[in-house]
N, CA, C and O of each residue as an XYZ file, in Angstrom:
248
protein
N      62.922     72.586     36.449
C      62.806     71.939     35.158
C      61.525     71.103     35.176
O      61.139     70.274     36.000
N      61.010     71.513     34.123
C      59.326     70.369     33.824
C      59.758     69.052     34.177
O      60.923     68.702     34.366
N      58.383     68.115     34.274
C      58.906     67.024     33.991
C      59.365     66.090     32.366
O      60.116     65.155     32.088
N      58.738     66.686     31.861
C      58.737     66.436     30.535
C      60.123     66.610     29.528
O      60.291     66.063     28.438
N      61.144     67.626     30.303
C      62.412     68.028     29.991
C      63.262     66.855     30.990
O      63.960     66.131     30.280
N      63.314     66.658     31.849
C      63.760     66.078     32.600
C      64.165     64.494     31.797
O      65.254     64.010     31.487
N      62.549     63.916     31.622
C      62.777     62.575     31.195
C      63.239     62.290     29.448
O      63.361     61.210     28.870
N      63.439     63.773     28.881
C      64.378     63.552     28.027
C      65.378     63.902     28.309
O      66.069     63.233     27.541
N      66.237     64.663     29.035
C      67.100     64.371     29.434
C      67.938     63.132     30.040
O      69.141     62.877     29.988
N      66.974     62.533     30.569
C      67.560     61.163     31.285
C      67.414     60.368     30.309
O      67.752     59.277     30.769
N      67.091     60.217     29.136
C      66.564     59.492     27.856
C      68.122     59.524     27.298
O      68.782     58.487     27.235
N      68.590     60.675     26.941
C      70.171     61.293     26.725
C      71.923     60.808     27.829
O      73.148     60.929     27.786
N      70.712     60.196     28.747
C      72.012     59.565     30.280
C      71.899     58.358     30.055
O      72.881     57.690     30.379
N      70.603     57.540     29.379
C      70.426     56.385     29.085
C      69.435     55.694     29.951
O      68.998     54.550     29.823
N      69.088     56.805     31.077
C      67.963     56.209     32.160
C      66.909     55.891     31.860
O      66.490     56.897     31.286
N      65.912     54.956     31.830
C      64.844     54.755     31.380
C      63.654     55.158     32.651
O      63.536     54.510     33.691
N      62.870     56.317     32.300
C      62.310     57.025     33.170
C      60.748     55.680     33.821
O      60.535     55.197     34.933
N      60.275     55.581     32.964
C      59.179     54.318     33.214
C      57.672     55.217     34.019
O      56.955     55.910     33.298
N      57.360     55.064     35.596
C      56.962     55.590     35.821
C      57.407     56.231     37.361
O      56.787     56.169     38.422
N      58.432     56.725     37.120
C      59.188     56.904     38.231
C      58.951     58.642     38.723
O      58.984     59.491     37.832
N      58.790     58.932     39.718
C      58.663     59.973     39.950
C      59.334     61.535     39.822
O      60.260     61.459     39.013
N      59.271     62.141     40.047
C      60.511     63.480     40.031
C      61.659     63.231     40.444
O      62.599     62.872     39.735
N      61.686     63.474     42.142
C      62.844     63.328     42.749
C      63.712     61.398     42.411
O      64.928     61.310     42.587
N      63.111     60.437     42.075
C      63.735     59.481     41.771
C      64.263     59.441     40.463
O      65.372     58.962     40.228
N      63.630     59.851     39.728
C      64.505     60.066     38.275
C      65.588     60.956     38.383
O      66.583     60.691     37.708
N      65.602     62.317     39.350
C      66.445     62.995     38.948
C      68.006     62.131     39.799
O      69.178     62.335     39.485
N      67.677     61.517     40.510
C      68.359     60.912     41.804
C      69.204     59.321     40.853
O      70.227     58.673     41.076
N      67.998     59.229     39.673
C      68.829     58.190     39.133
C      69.348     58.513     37.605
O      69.707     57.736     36.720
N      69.273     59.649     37.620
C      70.392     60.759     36.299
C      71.595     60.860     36.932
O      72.693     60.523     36.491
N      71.302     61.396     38.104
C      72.705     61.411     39.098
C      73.774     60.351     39.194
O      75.003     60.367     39.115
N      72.756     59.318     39.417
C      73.842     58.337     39.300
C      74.080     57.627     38.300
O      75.079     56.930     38.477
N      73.300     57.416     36.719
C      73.838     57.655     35.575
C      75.274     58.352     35.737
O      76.320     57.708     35.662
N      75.233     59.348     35.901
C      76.302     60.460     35.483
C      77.353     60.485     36.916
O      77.957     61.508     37.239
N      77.423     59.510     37.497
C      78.390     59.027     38.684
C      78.453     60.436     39.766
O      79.509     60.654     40.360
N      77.604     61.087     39.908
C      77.353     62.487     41.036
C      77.126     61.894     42.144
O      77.668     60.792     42.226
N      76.420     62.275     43.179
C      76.209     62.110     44.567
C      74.503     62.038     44.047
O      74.030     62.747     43.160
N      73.720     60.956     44.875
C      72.252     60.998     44.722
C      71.785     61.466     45.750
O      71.634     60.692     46.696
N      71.376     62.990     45.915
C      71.577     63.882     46.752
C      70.141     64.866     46.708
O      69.852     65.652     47.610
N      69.375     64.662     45.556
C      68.383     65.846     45.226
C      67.306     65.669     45.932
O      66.844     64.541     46.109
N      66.676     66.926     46.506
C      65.896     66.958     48.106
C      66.400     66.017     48.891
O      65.607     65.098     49.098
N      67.533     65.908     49.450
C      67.694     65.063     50.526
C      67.747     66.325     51.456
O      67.283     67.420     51.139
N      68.632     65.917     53.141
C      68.725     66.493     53.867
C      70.500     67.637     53.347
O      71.145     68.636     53.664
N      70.458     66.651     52.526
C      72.386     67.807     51.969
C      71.763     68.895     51.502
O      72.431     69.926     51.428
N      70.675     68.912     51.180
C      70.517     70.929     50.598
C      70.695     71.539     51.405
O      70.968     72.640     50.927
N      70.741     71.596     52.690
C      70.970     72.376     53.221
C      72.349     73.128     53.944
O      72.525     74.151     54.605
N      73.301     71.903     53.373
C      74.438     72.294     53.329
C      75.717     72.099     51.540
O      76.938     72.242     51.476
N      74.756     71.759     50.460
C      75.032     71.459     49.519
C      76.731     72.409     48.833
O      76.902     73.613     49.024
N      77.440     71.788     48.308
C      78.701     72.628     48.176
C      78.604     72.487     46.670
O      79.385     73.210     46.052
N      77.714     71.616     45.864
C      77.882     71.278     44.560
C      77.904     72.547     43.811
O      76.882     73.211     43.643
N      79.301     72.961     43.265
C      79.231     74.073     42.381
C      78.630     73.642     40.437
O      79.303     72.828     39.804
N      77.637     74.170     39.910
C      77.007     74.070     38.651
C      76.405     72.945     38.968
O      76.878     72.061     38.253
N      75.462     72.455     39.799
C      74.618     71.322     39.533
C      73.382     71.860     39.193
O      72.785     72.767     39.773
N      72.872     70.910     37.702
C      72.082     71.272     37.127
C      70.706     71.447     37.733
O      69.958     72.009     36.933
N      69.982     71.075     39.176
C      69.048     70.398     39.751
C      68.800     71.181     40.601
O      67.675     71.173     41.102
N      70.128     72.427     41.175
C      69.813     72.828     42.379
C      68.631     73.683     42.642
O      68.008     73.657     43.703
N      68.360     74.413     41.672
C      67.022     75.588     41.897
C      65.794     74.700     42.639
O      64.975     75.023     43.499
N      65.997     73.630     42.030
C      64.515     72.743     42.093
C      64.955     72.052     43.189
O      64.013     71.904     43.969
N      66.288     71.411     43.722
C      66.272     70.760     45.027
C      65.990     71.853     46.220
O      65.627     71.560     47.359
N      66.283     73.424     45.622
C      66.286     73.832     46.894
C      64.834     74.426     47.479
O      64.706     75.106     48.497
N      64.027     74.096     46.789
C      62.570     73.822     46.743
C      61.894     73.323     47.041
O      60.792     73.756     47.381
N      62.430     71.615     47.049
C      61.747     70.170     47.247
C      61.779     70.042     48.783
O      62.599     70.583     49.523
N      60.700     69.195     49.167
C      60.634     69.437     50.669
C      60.551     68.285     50.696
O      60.450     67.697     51.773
């Protein structure tokens, strides 16, 4: 997901994006939305989250 989709999305969670980076915005949508703040961490590689919206792109992030 762009970034540009992203920070309206989090606009919609109530997060106020500011100038916060990728992985921290998406990390603080997450926890908006009470999930695990988990995106590119070391859990992708064992991630069980079934339909999380983020995963294509966490499983990417290095």
């Amino acid at each position: 997901m762009k970034m540009i989709q992203i920070k309206k999305y989090a606009g919609k969670k109530g997060v106020h994006s500011g100038k916060m980076k990728k992985a921290e915005l998406i990390r603080a949508i997450q926890a908006a939305e009470g999930n695990p703040t988990c995106y590119g961490s070391e859990r992708k590689s064992y991630c069980q989250e079934a339909n999380c919206l983020w995963e294509s792109d966490c499983q990417k992030e290095s």
